[in-house]
N, C-alpha and C positions, 0 to 999 in steps of 0.2 A: 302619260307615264307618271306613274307616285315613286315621289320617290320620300325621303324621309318629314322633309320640311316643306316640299314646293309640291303641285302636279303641271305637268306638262303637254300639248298638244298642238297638233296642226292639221286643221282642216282641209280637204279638197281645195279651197282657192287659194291657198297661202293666205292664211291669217292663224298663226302660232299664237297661242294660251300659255302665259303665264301667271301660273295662283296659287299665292302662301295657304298654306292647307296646314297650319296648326292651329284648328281652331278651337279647343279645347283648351288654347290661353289667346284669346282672340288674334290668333294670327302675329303672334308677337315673335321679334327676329332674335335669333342667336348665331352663331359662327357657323352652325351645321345650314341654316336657308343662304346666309351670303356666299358658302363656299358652291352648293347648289345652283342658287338662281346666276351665281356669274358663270359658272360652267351652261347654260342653259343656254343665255343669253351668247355667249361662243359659239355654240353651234345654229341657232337661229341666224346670227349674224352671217357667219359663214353659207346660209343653205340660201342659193338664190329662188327658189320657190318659196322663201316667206318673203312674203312683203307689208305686212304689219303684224306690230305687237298688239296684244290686251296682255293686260295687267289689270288681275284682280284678286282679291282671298274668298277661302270657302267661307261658309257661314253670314253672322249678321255683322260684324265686324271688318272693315277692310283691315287694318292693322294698327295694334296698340301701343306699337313703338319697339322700345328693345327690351328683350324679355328678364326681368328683374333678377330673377336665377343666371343666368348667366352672365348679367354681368356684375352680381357681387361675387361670382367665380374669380372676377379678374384680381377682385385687392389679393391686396401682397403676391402677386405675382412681379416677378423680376421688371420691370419698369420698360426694357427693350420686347419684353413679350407682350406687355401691355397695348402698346405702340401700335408691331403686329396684328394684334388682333384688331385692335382701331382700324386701322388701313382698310379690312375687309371693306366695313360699309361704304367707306370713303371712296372705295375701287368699283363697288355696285353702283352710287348714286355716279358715279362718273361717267361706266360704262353705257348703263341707262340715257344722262343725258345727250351722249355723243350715240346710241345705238345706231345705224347706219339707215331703219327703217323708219314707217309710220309707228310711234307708239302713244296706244290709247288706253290711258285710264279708267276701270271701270270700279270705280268707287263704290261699293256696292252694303259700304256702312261709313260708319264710323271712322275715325281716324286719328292717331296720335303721337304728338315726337316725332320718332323718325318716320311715321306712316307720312304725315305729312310733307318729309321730307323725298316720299319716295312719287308722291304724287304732285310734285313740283317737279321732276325729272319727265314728267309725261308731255307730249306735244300736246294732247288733250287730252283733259282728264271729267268727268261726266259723274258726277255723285248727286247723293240725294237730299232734297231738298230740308228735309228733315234730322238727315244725322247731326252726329255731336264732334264738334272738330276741337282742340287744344293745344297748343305748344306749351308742354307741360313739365319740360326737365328744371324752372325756376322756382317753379312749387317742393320740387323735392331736392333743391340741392345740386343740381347737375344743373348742364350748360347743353345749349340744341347744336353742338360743334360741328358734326361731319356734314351735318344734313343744311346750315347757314347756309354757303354759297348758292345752294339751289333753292330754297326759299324766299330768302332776300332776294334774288333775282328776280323770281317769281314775282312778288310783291311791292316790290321795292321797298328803302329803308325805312319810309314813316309808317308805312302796316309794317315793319317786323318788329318796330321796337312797340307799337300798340298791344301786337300778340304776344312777342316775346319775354318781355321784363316782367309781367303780371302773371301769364298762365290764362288769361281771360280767355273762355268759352264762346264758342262760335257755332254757327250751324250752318247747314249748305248753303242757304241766302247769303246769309254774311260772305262764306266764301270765293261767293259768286264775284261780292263786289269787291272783295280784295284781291280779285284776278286767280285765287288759288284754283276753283273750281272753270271751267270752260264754260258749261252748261250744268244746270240743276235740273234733275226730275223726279217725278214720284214714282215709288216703287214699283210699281206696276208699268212701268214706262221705262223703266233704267236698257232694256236690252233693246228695246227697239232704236233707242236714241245711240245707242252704243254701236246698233247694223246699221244704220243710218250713215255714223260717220265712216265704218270698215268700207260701205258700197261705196263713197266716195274716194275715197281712198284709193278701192281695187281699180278705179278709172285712171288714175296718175301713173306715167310714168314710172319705173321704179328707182333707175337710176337719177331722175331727175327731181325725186323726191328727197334723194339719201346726200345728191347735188345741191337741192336749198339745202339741207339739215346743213351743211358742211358750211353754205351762205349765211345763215342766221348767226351760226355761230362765229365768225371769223368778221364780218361788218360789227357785230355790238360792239366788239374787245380791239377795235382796230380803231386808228382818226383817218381823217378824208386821203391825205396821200397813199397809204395803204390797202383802203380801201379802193381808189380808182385803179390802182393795178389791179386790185383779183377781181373787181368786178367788170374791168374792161377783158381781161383773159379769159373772165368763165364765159362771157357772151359770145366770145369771137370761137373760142371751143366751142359751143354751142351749136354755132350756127351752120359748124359743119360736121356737128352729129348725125347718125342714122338717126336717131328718136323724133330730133327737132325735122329731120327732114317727112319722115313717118308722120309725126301731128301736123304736121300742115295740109301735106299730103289727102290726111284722111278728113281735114276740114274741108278742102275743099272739094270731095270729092262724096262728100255729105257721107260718111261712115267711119265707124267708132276705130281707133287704132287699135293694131296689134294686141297692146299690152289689158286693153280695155277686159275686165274682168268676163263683163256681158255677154262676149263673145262664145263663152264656153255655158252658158244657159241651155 
């Protein structure tokens, strides 16, 4: 589906496409893609037939951050409107990193400021070996705000003050080693690496996918007392789910589970 800022789609296996489709300023965001892509991501969320995201933009550009028109639209606006409009992003990179499914980055150029910061939000994210990567808002004045916590986490602190403070220029390699990218490959290569990781995927569980997502997140931000309550409760849930009883089931009985994509080949 096109709609002004994003295109949208979802395939026969459940695997939903989301792609910034302004490419004629490389993909770059304004208030019209975050109001967009978060209503998208809503209902994706919502549709139990999707079971992973890609996230990618049209063109040679994955995304060049936030679009310069729109946001010297914001000076001299009332200071509580200013705020508001902040939030959007703030509320995309959120919903992105808690989205309930597999989501896969397909890095499919370039990337900058906030692109980067959207490509920290991905469980895996797959770019190319050759693009051009920057955190770039120090060079001009600005500060990389909304999109920080999902970077630096990314990264951790000693790569974000090497990328951050300077604006220093990076390429997929580099990304690789600073954990931002997953995997690197060349162009010719970017889609296969990309079904590669969705087949894996379409084999897991779905709930028990959206179950780590919900694990990862909840162990990092927690200490050991905390953590042995949710992780002694999610095991003992577990082990008397249908799913857990279904994958065992179907190991031992040398055949793929239920949920197993394959099945419907």
């Amino acid at each position: 589906m096109k709609r002004e800022a994003i295109e949208t789609r979802i395939d026969a296996r459940g695997v939903a496409y989301l792609t910034l489709a302004r490419p004629e300023v490389k993909n770059a965001m304004n208030g019209t893609m975050y109001d967009e892509a978060r209503a998208a991501l809503k209902t994706f969320a919502a549709d139990e037939k999707v079971r992973v995201l890609v996230l990618s933009g049209l063109g040679d550009v994955f995304c060049a951050g936030g679009d310069f028109k729109y946001q010297q639209s914001q000076n001299g606006r009332p200071r509580m409107e200013r705020i508001k409009e902040a939030q959007k992003l703030a509320l995309w990179l959120h919903e992105l990193d808690i989205f309930p499914k597999l989501t896969i980055g397909r890095i499919n150029g370039s990337a900058y400021a906030g692109g980067i910061g959207l490509m920290s939000t991905c469980d895996i994210a797959i770019g190319l070996a050759d693009a051009k990567f920057s955190i770039t808002e120090a060079r001009i004045g600005m500060i990389p705000g909304m999109i920080s916590p999902y970077v630096v986490k990314r990264i951790g602190e000693a790569n974000a003050r090497r990328l951050f403070l300077n604006a220093t220029p990076f390429d997929g390699r580099d990304a690789l080693g600073f954990g931002l990218l997953s995997v690197v490959a060349e162009a010719d290569d970017l889609d296969n690496l990309v079904e590669r990781e969705i087949d894996l995927g379409l084999r897991c569980a779905p709930k028990a996918v959206s179950g780590i997502k919900r694990l990862i997140h909840y162990v990092d931000r927690h200490g050991f007392e905390d953590n042995f309550i949710y992780t002694v409760d999610r095991v003992a849930d577990m082990w008397d789910s249908a799913d857990a009883a279904e994958g065992m089931q179907s190991f031992y009985e040398k055949r793929r589970p239920h949920w197993d994509w394959r099945n419907n080949e």
